[in-house]
PAPA-25861 format. One record per residue (C-alpha): residue in one letter; x, y, z. Coordinates in steps of 0.1 Angstrom, whole numbers, padded with zeros to 4 digits, always signed. Layout:
% residues N
AXYZ
...
This chain:
% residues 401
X+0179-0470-0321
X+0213-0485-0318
X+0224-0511-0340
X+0230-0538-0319
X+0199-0537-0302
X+0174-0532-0339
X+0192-0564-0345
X+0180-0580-0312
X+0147-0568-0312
X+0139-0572-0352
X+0158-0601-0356
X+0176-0592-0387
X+0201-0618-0391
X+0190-0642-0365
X+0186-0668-0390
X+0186-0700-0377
X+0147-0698-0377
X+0147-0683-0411
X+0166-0714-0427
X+0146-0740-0409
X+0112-0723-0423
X+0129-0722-0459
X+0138-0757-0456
X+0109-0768-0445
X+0093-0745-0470
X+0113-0758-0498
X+0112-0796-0490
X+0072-0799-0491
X+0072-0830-0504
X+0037-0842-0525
X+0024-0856-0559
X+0037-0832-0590
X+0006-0813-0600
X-0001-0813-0643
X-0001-0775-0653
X-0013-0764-0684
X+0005-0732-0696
X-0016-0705-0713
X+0003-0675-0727
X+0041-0686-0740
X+0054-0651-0742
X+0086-0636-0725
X+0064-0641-0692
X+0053-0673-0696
X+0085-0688-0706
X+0101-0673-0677
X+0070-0691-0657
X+0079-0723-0674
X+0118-0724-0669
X+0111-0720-0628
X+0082-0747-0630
X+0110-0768-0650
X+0135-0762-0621
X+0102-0781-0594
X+0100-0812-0615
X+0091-0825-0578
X+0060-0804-0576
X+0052-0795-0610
X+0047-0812-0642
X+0039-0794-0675
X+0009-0815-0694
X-0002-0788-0722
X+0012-0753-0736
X-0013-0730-0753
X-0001-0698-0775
X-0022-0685-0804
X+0014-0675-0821
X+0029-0707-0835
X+0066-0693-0829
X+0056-0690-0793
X+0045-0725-0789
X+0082-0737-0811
X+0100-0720-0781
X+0078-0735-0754
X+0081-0768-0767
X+0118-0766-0764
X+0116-0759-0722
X+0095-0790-0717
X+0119-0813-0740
X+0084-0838-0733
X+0069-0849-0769
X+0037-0858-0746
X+0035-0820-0741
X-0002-0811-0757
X-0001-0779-0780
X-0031-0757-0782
X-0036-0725-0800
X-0072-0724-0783
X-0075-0716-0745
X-0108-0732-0744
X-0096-0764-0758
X-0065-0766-0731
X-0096-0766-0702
X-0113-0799-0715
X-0076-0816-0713
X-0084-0842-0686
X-0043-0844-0682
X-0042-0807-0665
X-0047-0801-0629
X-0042-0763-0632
X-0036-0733-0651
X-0010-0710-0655
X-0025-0674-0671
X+0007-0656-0684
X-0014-0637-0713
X-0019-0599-0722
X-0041-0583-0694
X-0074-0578-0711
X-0073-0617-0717
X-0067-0625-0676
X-0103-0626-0670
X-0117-0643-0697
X-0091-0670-0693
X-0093-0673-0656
X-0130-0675-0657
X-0131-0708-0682
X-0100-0723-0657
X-0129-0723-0627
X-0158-0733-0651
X-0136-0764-0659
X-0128-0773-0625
X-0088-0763-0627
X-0068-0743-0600
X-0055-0708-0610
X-0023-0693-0612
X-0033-0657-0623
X-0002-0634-0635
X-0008-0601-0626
X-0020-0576-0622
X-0056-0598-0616
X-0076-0582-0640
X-0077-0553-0667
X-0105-0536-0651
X-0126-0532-0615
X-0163-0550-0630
X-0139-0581-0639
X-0124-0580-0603
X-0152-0582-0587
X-0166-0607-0610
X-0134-0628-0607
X-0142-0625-0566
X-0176-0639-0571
X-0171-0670-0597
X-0142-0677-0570
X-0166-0676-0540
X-0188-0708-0553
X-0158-0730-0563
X-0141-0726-0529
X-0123-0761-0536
X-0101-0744-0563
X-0069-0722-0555
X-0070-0688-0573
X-0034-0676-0566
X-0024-0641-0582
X+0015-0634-0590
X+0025-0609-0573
X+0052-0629-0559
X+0068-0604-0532
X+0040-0623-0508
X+0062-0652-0507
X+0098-0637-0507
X+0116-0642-0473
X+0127-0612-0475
X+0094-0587-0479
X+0082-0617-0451
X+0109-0598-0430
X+0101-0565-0441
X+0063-0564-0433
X+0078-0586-0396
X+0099-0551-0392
X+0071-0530-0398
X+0045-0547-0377
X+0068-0550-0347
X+0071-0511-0350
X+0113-0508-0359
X+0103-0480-0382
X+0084-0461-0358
X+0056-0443-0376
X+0058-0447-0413
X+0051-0413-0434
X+0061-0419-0469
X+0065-0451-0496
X+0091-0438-0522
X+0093-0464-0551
X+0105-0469-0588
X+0113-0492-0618
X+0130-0477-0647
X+0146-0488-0675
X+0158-0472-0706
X+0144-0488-0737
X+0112-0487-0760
X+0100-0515-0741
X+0094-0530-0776
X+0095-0571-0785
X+0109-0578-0821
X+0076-0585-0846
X+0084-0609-0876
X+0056-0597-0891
X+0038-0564-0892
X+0003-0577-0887
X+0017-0592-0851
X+0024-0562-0840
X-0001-0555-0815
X-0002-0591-0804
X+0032-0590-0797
X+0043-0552-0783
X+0001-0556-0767
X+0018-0534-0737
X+0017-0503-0756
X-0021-0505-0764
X-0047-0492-0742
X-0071-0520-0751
X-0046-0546-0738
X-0029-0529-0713
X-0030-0513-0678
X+0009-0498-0693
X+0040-0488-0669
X+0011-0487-0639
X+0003-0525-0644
X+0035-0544-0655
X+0056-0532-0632
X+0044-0509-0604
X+0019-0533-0594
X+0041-0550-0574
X+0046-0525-0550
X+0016-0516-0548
X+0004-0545-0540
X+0036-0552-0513
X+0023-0518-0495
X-0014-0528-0493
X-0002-0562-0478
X+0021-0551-0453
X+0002-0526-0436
X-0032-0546-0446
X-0047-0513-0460
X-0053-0496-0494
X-0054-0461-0507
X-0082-0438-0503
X-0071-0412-0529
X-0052-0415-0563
X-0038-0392-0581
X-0012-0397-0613
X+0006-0379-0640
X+0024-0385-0670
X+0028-0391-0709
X+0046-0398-0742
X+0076-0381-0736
X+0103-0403-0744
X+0094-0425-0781
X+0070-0412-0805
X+0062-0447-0819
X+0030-0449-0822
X+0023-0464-0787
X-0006-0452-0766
X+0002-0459-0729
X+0024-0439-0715
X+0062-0443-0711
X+0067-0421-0685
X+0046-0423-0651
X+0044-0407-0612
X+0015-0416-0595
X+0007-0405-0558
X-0015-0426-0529
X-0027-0413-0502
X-0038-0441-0476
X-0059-0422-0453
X-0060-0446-0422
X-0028-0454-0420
X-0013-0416-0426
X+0008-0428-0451
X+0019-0411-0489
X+0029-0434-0514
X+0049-0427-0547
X+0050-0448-0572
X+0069-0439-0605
X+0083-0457-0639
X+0102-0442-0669
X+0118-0458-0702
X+0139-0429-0703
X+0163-0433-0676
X+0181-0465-0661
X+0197-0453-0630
X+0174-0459-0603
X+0165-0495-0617
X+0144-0509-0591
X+0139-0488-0559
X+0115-0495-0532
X+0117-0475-0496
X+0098-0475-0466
X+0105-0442-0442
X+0092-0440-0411
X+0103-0418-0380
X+0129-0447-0364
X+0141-0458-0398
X+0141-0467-0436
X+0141-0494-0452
X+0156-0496-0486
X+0145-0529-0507
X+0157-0542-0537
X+0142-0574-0551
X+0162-0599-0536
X+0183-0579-0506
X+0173-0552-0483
X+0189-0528-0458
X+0175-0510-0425
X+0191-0477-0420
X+0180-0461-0385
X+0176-0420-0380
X+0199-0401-0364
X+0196-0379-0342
X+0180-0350-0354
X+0178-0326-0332
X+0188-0293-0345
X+0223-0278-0339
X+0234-0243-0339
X+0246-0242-0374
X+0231-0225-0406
X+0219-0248-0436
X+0207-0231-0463
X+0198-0198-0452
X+0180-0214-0418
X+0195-0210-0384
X+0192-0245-0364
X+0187-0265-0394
X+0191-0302-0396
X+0224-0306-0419
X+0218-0326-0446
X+0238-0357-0451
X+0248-0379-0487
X+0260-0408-0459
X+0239-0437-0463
X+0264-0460-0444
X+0255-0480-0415
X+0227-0498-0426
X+0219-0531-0416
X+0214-0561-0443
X+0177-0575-0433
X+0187-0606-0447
X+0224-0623-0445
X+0219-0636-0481
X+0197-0625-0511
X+0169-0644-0519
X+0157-0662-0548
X+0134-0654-0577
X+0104-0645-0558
X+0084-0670-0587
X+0103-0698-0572
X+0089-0689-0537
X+0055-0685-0555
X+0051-0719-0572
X+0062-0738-0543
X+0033-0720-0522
X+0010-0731-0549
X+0017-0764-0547
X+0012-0764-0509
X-0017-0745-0513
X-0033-0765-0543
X-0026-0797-0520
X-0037-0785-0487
X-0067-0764-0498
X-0055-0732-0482
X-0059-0696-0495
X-0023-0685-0509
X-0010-0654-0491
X-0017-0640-0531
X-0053-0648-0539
X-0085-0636-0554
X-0097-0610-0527
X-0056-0594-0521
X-0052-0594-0557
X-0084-0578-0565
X-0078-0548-0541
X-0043-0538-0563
X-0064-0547-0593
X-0085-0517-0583
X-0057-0500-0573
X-0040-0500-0606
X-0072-0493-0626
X-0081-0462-0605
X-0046-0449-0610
X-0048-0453-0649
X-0080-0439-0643
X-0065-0407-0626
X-0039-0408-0649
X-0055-0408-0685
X-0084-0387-0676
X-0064-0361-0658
X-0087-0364-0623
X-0085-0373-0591
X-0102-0410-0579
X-0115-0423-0549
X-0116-0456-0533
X-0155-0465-0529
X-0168-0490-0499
X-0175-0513-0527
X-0142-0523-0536
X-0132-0542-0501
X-0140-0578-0509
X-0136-0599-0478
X-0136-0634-0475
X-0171-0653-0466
């Protein structure tokens, strides 16, 4: 496909359109909604300083952290001395001052937490991944059902990005041709450790290195991926199958530091990689979608299309094969899918939140979407602790009513 005429037909950087949506998107104009904050780790902070930045939409009414330090730290975002402390989550849902709740805790406390926000009548904002296993999904899918009044959004933020809003545009309208293969990664070379004042924190505080806290590399960061794939070609895998282990530090942690799992989504004829490593930084962040017309390579906040050459063969020998396609390090050419990066996809989220929370909507991100890459990432782990190869059962695809 020439360049000129992707643009025309994709509409890569027509973006009149584009601005007036954001605008209008941005300047949603209502009564600030009271959020109650549960979980003031490196997460929830992070939550807090983008709700801080929405003072329009948002107002912070209570903080909850069962580590006093934690709650020091969170006290200083708000600068409100009407902010309510709690130590107790259960205690935050009887505050009459909080509209909804954001769930930024370790992932074997999602559930638990999320399921006293509904019994108490609040909206949900539900980091991910949703929950730590597939019986607390499909619970969470249930107790949602009968309080159909309350938002139950799940932070997998990608959902609200302009940008992956173009991408899964581009792919539907076919400017990839037919996509074959998902190639993504987030490294990072580190221990992936949090300081610990004090020995006996230590598995409060590094909780993503424990099994009984933690869905690992899989859950904190792959997730997001997944969950962009299942989204934009409105499918999920049939067949998982994973590999990995301790290879990098010998510290004592028990999920792994070093991860490939392999999807294979059946009805849409697609393989999907997905891999993390502490070990190596180079990659960062790489996310690309190949299909016979094109790939796309994303980052978080800026993506290029690159089209396919032709490929016919020419009369030329490449390694050892007469007629071989000659294999090319020139990436250039591509076209930016965006003119300008985006924001921090949590800022996208939160405003949707507050639209949604106000109009009554289901978020793009809710309990059923968020459920299905909750499944996902608990049959990977499941492939990928017990050595085995799992399968998606009929069970798993909640639907609306």
């Amino acid at each position: 496909m020439e360049r000129r005429s992707f643009i025309k037909s994709a509409g890569l950087l027509t973006s009149g359109a584009l601005l007036s949506d954001l605008q209008s998107f941005a300047g949603y104009q209502s009564s600030a909604i009271k959020i109650g904050v549960v979980g003031c780790g490196d997460r929830g902070k992070g939550m807090m300083h983008v709700i801080q930045s929405l003072k329009d939409k948002f107002r912070i009414t209570a903080i909850c952290d069962v580590l006093d330090f934690r709650l020091d730290e969170a006290r200083k975002i708000t600068k409100e001395a009407k902010v309510s402390a709690y130590k107790d989550y259960r205690r935050l849902m009887d505050d009459q001052n909080v509209d909804a709740i954001v769930v930024a805790v370790p992932l074997n406390l999602h559930f638990p937490v999320a399921e006293a926000a509904l019994q108490a009548g609040k909206h949900l904002y539900l980091e991910k991944t949703m929950t730590f296993d597939i019986p607390q999904a499909l619970k969470l899918v249930e107790l949602s059902k009968h309080r159909p009044k309350q938002v139950v959004q799940i932070g997998h933020q990608y959902r609200y990005s302009p940008l992956y809003y173009k991408v899964k545009d581009i792919i539907k309208n076919g400017a990839l041709g037919k996509v074959n293969q998902i190639d993504c990664r987030w490294d990072r070379n580190g221990t992936w450790r949090r300081p610990v004042p004090d020995p006996s924190l230590e598995r409060q505080i590094n909780w993503r290195m424990y099994k009984e806290y933690s869905g690992g590399l899989v859950a904190e960061l792959l997730s997001h991926q997944i969950d962009f794939i299942n989204w934009a070609f409105d499918t999920h895998p049939a067949e998982f199958q994973s590999t990995g282990g301790i290879d990098i530090f010998k510290d004592g942690r028990e999920t792994y530091d070093n991860v490939q799992v392999m999807f294979r989504y059946a009805d849409a004829g697609i393989i999907g990689n997905f891999g993390s490593t502490c070990g190596n930084a180079y990659d960062g962040y790489l996310f690309k979608i190949k299909g016979t017309k094109g790939t796309i390579s994303l980052l978080t906040d800026k993506g290029v299309f690159y089209p396919e050459k032709n490929t016919a063969p020419k009369n030329q020998i490449v390694d050892g094969v007469t007629g071989a396609s000659k294999i090319s390090w020139n990436k250039e050419g591509g076209t930016p899918i965006l003119p300008e990066p985006t924001k921090d996809g949590t800022w996208y989220a939160l405003i949707d939140f507050h639209k949604a929370v106000q109009s009554g909507q289901l978020p793009d991100s809710n309990v059923y979407t968020g459920a299905r890459t909750a499944i996902c990432v608990h049959l990977a782990n499941q492939a990928l602790y017990n050595k085995e190869i799992t399968y998606w059962k009929k069970e798993y695809s909640v639907q609306p009513s």
